[in-house]
C-alpha positions in Angstrom: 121.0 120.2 30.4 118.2 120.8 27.7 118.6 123.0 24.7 116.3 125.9 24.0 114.1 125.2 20.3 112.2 127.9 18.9 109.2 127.0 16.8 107.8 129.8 14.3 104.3 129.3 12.8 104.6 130.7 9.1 102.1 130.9 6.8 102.5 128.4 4.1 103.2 130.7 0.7 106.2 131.6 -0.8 108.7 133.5 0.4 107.4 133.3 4.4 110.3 130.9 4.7 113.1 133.6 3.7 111.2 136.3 5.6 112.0 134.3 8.6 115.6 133.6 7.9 116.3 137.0 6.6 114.8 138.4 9.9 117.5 136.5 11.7 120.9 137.0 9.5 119.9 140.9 9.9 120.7 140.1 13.4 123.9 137.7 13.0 121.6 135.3 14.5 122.7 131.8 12.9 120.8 128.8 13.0 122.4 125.3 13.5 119.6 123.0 13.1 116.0 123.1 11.6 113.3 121.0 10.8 110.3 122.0 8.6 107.0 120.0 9.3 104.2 121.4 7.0 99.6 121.6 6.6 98.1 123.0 4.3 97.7 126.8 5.5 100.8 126.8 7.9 104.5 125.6 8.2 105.9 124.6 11.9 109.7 125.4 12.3 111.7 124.4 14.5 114.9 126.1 14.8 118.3 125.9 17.2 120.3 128.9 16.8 123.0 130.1 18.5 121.4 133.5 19.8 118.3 132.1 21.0 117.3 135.2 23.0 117.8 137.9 19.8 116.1 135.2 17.5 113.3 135.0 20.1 113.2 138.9 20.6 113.4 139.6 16.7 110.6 137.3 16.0 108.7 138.4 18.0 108.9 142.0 17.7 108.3 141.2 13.5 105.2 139.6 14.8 105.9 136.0 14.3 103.4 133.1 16.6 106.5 131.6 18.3 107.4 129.1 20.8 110.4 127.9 23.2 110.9 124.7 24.3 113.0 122.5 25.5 114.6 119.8 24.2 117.5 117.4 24.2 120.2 117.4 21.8 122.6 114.1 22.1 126.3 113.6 20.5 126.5 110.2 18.7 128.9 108.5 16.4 128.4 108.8 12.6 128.1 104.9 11.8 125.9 102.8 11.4 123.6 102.4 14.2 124.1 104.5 16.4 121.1 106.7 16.2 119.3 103.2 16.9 121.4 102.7 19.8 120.5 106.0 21.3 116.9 106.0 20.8 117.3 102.2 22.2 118.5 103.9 25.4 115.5 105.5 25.4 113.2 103.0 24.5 114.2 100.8 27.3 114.6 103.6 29.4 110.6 104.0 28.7 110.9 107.4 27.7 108.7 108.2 24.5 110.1 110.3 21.8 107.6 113.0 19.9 110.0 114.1 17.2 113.6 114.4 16.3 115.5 115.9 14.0 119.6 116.4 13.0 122.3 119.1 13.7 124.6 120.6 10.9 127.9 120.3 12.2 131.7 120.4 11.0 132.8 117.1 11.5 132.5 113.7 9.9 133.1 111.8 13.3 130.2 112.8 14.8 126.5 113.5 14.1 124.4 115.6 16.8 120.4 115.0 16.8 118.0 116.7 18.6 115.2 114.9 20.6 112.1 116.1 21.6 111.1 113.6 24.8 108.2 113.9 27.6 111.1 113.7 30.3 114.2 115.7 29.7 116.1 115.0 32.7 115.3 111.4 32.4 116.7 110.8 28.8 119.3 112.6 29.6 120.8 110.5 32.2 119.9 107.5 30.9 121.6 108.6 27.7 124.7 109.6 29.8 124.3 106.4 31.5 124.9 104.8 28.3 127.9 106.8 27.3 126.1 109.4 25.1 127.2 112.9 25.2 124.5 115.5 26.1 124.9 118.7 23.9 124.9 121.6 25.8 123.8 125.8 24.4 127.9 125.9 24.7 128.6 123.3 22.2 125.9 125.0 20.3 127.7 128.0 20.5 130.6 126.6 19.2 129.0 125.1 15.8 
């Protein structure tokens, strides 16, 4: 089961970053993973949260360019090469990979990555297949 990203175009200047976070601790809305990817007028972020449908409505409302998508987040073990495993998995499965990004978490035994993929269903059984873990909006919920 995919997990729901939101991307938010900003303009690239400072302070649109914390206008954007502030915007969503105003509405308890807490984010668990982000990635930052940057040109020269704009910023592209890419967000999990745990209320995706306030963080969605909030944005939007404040006028923010935003996006939902869905993407795959996987469960691997924090060691050595296990995040080459995974995307192994997918390399053999054929499935391409357009970006990726990691999870905060509380633990030490475990790291949680999110993949973006042409073919969510498809990397996530062959990652299941291969005895991955496929993180779910309820484990994000409880992060």
């Amino acid at each position: 089961m995919a997990i729901r990203q939101i991307t938010v175009f900003v303009e690239n200047k400072q302070g649109s970053l914390v206008l954007v976070t502030d915007t969503l601790a105003k509405h308890n809305v807490n984010i668990r993973a982000l990635s930052i990817a940057e040109t020269e007028d704009f910023g592209i972020l890419r967000m999990i949260v745990n209320e995706e449908e306030i963080a969605e409505k909030t944005l939007k409302d404040e006028g923010y360019l935003i996006k939902v998508t869905e993407v795959v987040g996987v469960k691997i073990g924090d060691e050595p090469g296990r995040l080459s495993a995974a995307l192994g998995v997918l390399a053999k499965a054929g499935i391409n990979m357009e970006y990726l990004y990691a999870f905060m978490t509380r633990t030490e035994k475990h790291a949680y990555v999110v993949l973006r993929v042409e073919n969510n269903e498809a990397a996530e059984c062959a990652l299941k297949e291969a005895g991955f873990k496929i993180v779910t909006d309820a484990d994000v919920d409880k992060l």
